[in-house]
Phi, psi and omega in degrees: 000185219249339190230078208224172176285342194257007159285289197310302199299314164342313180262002186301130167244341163180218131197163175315172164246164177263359122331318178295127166179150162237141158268068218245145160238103172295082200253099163000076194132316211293154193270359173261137177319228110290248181354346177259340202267325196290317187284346180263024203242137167272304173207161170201191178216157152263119266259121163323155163207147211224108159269147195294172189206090171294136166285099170252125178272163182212112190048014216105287209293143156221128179256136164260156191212150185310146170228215182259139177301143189231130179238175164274147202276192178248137189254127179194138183267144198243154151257139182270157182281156170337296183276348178083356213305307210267318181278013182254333196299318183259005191263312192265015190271312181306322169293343145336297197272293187229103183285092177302351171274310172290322167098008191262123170270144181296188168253140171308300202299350190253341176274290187324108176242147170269155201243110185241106140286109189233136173279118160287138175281165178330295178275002151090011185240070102219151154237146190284338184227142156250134174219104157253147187241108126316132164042063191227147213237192199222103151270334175186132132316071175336155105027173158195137185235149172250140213203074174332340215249348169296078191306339195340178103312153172263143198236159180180124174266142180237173215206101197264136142240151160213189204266304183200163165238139154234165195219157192244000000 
């Protein structure tokens, strides 16, 4: 038969890892490089998409039909650098949007930046999944916990709203 370990293994040819990734961010400003920013990404995800999903009644019946896509926002953990540089970096993309001192909202064309999330292939020299998040902001800045009893590196998470993602 067809559903035995030694099929599988015939036909195993690799698969992704979830660990192969880049992150590239287009950050307004910034005093960190790109290339210093791909190494300071800890963890992320590639982002859900949802179509909304409508209801028409009839008699009793309800036929459902595609309404509009919808994604959840994005998440992704930074280490922070020696200097803090990416986490001040992102500190000034928000104030961007909204300046708490001033009380001033930003212009979207000036915030809204794109997000390139890349899956690696195996053997690490091409990719296989391109995912750009369009028109995508900083909505929250984590926490950071600090921690005597704690050897960790310090980590921090920001939390993306964007417009739409496409993927290649």
């Amino acid at each position: 038969g067809q559903f035995n370990i030694d099929a599988f293994k015939a036909n195993f040819k690799n698969a992704a890892r979830n660990y192969l990734f880049y992150v590239k961010l287009d950050v307004p400003g910034a005093s960190t490089s790109q290339s210093d920013q791909i190494f300071l990404v800890r963890s992320s995800v590639v982002p859900s998409k949802s179509i909304e999903k409508k209801e028409l009644g009839w008699q009793g019946y309800k036929l459902p039909f595609g309404g509009t896509t919808t994604h959840e926002d994005w998440t992704c953990t930074f280490l922070m650098d020696p200097s803090a540089s990416l986490y001040k970096d992102m500190i000034k993309w928000s104030n961007m949007v909204h300046d708490p001192k001033t009380n001033i909202h930003g212009m979207p064309a000036d915030y809204m930046k794109t997000v390139d999330i890349q899956l690696i292939h195996p053997d690490g020299r091409s990719s296989i999944l391109d995912v750009k998040l369009i028109g995508a902001w900083p909505v929250s800045i984590a926490q950071i916990d600090l921690n005597y009893d704690n050897t960790d590196v310090v980590q921090f998470q920001c939390t993306f709203a964007y417009v739409r993602h496409e993927v290649a």
